[in-house]
N, CA, C and O atoms as a GROMACS GRO file, in nm:
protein
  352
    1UNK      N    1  11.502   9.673   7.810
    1UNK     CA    2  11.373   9.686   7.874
    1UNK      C    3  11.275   9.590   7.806
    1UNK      O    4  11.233   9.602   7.691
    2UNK      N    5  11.235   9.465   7.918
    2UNK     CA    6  11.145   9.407   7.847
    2UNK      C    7  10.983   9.494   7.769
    2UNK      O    8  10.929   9.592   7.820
    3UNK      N    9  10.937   9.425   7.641
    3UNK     CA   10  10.834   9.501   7.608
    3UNK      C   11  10.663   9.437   7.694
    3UNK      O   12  10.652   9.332   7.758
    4UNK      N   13  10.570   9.520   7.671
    4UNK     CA   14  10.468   9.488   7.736
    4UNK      C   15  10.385   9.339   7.668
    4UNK      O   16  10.324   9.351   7.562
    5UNK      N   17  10.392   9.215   7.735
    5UNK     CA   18  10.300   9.174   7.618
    5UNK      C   19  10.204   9.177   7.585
    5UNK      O   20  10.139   9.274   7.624
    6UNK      N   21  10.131   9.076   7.491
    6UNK     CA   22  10.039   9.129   7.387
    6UNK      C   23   9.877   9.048   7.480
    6UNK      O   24   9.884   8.936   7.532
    7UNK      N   25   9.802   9.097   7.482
    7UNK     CA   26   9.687   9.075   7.551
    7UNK      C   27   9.621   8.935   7.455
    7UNK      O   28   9.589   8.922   7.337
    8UNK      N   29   9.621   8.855   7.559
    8UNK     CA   30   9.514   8.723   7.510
    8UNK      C   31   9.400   8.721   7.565
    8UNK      O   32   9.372   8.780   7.669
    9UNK      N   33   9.320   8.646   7.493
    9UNK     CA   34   9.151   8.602   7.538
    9UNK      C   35   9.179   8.583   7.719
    9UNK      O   36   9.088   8.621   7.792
   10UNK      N   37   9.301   8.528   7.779
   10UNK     CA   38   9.243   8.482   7.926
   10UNK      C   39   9.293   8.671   7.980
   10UNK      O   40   9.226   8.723   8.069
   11UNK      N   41   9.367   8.721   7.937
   11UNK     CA   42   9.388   8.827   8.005
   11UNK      C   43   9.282   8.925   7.964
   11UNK      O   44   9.238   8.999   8.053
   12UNK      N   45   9.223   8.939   7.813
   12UNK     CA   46   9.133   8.984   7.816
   12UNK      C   47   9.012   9.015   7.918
   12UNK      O   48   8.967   9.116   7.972
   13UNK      N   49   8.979   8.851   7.917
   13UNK     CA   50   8.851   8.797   8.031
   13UNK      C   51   8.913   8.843   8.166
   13UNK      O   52   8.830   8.884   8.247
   14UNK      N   53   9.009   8.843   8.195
   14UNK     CA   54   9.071   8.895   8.372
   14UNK      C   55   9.071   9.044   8.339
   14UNK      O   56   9.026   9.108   8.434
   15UNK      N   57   9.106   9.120   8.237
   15UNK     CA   58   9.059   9.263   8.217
   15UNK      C   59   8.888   9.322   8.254
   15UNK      O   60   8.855   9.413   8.330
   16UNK      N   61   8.798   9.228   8.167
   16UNK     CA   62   8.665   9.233   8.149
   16UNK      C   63   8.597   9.260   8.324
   16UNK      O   64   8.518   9.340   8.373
   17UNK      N   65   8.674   9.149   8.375
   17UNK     CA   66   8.587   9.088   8.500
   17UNK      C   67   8.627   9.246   8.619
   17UNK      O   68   8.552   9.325   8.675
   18UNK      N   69   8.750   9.236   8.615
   18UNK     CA   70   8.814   9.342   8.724
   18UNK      C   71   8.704   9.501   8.690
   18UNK      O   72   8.641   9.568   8.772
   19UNK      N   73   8.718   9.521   8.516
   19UNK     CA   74   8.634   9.642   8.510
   19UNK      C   75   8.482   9.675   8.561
   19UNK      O   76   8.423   9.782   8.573
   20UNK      N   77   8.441   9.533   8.585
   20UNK     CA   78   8.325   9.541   8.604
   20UNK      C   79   8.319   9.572   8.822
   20UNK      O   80   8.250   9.616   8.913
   21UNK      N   81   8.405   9.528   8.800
   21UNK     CA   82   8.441   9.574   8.984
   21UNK      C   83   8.401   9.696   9.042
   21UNK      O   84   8.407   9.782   8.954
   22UNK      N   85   8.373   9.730   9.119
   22UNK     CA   86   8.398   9.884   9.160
   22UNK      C   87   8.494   9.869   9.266
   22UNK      O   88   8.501   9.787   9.358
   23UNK      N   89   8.582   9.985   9.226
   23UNK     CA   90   8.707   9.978   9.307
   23UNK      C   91   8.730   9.959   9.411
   23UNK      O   92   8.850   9.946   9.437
   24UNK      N   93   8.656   9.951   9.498
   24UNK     CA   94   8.676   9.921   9.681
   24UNK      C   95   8.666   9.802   9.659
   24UNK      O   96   8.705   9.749   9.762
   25UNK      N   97   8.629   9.701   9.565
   25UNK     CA   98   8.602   9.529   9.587
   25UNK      C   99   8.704   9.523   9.504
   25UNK      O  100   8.689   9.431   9.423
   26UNK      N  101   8.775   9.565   9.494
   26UNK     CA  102   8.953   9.507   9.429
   26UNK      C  103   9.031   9.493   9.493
   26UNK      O  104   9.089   9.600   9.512
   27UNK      N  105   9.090   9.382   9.564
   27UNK     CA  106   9.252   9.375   9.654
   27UNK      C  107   9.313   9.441   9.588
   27UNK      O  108   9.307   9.445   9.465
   28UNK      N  109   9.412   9.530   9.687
   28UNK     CA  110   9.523   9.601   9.601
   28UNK      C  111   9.618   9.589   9.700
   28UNK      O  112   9.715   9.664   9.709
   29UNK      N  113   9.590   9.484   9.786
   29UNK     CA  114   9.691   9.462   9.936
   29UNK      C  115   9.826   9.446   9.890
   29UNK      O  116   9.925   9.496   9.944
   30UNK      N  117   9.824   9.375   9.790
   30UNK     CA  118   9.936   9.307   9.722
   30UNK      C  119  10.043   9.418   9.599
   30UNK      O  120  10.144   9.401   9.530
   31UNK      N  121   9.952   9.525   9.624
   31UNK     CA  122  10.079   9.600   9.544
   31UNK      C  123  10.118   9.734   9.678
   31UNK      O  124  10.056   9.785   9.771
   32UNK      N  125  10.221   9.744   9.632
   32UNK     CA  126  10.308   9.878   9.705
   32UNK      C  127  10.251   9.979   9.660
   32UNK      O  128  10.229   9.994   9.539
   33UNK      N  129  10.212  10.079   9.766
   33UNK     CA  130  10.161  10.227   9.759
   33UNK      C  131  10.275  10.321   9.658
   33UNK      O  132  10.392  10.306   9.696
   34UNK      N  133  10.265  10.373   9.590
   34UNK     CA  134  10.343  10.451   9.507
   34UNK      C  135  10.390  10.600   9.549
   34UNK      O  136  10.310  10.693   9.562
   35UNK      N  137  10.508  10.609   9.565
   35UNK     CA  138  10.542  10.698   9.630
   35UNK      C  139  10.630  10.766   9.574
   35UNK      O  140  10.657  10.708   9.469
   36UNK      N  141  10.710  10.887   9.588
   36UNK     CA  142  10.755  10.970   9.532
   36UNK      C  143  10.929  10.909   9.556
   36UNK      O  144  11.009  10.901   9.463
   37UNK      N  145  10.955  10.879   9.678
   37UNK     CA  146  11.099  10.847   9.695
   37UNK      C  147  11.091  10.693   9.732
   37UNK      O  148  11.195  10.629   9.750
   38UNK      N  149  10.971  10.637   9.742
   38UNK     CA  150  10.975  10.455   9.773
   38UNK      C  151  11.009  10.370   9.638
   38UNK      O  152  11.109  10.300   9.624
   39UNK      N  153  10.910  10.387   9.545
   39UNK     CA  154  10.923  10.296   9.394
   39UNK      C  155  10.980  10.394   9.306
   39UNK      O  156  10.950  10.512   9.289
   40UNK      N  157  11.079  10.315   9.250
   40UNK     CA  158  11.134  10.404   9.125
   40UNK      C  159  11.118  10.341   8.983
   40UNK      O  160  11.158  10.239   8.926
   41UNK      N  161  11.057  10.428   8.958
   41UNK     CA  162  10.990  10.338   8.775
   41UNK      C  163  11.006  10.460   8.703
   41UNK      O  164  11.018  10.568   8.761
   42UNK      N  165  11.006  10.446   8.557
   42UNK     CA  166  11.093  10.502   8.409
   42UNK      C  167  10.965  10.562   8.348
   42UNK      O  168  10.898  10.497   8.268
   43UNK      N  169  10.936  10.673   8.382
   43UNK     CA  170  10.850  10.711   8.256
   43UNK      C  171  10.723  10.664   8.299
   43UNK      O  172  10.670  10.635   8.191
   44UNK      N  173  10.661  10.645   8.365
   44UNK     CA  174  10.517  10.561   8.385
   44UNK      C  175  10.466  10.469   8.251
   44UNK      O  176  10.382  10.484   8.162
   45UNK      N  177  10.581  10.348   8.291
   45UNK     CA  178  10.596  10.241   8.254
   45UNK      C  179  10.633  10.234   8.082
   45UNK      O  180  10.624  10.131   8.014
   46UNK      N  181  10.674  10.365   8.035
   46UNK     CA  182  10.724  10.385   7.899
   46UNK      C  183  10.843  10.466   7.913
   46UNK      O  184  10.828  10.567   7.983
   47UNK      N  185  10.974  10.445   7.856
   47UNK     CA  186  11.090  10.543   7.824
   47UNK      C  187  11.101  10.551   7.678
   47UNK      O  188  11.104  10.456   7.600
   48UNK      N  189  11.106  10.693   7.648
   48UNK     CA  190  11.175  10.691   7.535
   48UNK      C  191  11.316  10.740   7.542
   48UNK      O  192  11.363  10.738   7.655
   49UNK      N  193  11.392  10.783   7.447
   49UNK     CA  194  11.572  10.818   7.459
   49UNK      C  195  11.507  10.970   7.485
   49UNK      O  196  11.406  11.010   7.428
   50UNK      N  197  11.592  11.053   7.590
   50UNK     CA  198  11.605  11.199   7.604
   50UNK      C  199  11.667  11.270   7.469
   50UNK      O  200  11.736  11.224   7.378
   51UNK      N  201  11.605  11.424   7.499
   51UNK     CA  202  11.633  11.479   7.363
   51UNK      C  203  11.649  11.628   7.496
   51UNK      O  204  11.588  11.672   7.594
   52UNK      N  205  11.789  11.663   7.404
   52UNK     CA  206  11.797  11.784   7.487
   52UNK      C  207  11.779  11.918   7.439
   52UNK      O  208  11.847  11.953   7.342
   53UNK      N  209  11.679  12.017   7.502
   53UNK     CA  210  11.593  12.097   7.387
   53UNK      C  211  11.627  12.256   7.529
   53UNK      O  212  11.647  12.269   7.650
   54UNK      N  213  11.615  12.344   7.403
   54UNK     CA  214  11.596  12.506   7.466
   54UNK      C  215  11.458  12.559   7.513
   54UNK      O  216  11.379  12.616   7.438
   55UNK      N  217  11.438  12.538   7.632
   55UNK     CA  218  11.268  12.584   7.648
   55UNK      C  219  11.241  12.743   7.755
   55UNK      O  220  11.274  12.730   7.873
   56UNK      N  221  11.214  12.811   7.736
   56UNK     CA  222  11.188  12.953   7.794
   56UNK      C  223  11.082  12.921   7.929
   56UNK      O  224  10.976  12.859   7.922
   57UNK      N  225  11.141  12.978   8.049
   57UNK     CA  226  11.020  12.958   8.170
   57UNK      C  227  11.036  13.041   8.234
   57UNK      O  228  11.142  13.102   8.215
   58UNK      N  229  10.954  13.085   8.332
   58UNK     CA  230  10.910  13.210   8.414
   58UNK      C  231  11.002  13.133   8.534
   58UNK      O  232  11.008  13.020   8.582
   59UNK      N  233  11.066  13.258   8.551
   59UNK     CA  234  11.182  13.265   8.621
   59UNK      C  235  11.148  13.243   8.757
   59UNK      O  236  11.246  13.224   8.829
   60UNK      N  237  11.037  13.239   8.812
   60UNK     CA  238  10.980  13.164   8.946
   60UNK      C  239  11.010  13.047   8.979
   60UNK      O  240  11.088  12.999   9.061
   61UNK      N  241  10.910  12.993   8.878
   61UNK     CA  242  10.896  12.855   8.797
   61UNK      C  243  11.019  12.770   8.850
   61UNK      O  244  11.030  12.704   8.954
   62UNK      N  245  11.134  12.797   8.718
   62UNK     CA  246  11.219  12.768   8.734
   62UNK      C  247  11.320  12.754   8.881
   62UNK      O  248  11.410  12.673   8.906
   63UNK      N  249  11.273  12.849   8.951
   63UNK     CA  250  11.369  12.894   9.056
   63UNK      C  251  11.298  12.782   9.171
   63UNK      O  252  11.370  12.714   9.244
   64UNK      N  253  11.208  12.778   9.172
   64UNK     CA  254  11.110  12.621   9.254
   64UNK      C  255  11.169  12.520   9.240
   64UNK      O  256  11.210  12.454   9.336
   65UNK      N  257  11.191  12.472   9.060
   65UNK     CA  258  11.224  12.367   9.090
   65UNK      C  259  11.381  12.357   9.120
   65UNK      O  260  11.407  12.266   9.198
   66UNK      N  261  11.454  12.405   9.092
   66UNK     CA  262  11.589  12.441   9.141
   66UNK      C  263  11.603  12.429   9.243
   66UNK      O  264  11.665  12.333   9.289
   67UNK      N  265  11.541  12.540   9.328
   67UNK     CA  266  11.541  12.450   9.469
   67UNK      C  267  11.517  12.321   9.547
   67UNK      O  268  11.544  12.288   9.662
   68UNK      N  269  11.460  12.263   9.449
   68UNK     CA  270  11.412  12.115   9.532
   68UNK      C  271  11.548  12.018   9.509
   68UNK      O  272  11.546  11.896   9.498
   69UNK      N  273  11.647  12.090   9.505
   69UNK     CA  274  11.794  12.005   9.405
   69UNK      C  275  11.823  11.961   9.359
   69UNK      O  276  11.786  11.972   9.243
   70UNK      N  277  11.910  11.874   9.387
   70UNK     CA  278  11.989  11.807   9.242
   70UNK      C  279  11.853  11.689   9.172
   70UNK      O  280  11.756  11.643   9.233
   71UNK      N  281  11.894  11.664   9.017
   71UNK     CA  282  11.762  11.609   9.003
   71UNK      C  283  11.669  11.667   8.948
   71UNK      O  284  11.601  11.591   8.880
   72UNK      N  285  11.624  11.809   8.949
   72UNK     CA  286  11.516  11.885   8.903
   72UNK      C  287  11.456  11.875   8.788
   72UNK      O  288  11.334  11.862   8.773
   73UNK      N  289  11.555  11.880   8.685
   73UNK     CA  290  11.532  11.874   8.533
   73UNK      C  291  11.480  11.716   8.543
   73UNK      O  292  11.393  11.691   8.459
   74UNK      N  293  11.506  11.635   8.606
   74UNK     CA  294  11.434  11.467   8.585
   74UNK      C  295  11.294  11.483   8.646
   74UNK      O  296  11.206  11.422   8.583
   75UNK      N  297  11.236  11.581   8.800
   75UNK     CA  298  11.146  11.583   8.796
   75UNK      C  299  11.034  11.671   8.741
   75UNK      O  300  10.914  11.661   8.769
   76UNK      N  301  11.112  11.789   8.631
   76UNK     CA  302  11.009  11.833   8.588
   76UNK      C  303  11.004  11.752   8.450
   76UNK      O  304  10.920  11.822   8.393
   77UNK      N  305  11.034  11.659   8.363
   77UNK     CA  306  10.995  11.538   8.352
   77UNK      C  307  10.902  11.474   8.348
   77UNK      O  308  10.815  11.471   8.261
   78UNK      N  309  10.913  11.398   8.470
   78UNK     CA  310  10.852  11.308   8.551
   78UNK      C  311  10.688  11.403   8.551
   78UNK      O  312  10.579  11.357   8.517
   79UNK      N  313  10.710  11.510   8.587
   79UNK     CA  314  10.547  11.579   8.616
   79UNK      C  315  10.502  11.623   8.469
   79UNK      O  316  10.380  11.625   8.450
   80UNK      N  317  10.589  11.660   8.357
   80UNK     CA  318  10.485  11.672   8.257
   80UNK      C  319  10.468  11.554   8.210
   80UNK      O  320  10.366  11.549   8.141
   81UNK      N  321  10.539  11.428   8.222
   81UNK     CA  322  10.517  11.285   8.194
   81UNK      C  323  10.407  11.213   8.263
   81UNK      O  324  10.359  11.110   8.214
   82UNK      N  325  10.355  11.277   8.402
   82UNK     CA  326  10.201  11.254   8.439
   82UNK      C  327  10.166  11.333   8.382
   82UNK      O  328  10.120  11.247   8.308
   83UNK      N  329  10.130  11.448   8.324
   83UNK     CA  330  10.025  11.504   8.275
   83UNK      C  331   9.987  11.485   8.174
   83UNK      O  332   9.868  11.492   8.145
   84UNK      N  333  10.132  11.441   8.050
   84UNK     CA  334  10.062  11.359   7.923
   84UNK      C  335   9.980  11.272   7.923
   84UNK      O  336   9.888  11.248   7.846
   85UNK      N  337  10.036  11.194   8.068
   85UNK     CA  338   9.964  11.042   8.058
   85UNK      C  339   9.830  11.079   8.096
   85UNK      O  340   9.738  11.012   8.048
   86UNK      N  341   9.799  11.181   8.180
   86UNK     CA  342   9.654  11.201   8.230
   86UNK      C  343   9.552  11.238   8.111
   86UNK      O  344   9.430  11.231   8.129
   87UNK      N  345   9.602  11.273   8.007
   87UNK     CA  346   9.570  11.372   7.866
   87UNK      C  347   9.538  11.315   7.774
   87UNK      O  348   9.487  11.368   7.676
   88UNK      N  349   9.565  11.180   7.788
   88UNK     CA  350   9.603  11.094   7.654
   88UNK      C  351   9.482  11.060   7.623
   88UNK      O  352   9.462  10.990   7.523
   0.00000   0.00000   0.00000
């Protein structure tokens, strides 16, 4: 996995300028809407190695995501992996 690189003065200044934008005057024509089964990306844009751990849940809970099938344990994941990122 390539790493992210390291921010220079011109990307800086292309950081600076965009923030000062308000978001409706930003093209975003050019990127793909993000979707749940369209783009598939790792971690929101970070992986680390899995660690496989014993965790206790309300048997509802659990039984939800179970149903949504195979896969489950990757998307409950994926959703506390947005919520870190929202947290940070």
């Amino acid at each position: 996995m390539k790493k992210m690189p390291k921010l220079n003065a011109r990307m800086r200044k292309e950081l600076a300028a965009l923030d000062k934008l308000a978001d409706s005057e930003i093209d975003t024509s050019d990127i793909p809407e993000r979707t749940v089964r369209g783009i598939r990306y790792k971690g929101l844009f970070y992986r680390t190695g899995k660690k496989s751990i014993t965790i206790r849940l309300d048997a509802d809970l659990l039984a939800w995501f179970k149903a949504q099938g195979r896969g489950y344990q990757s998307k409950m994941n994926r959703i506390l992996r947005e919520y870190f990122a929202s947290h940070r």
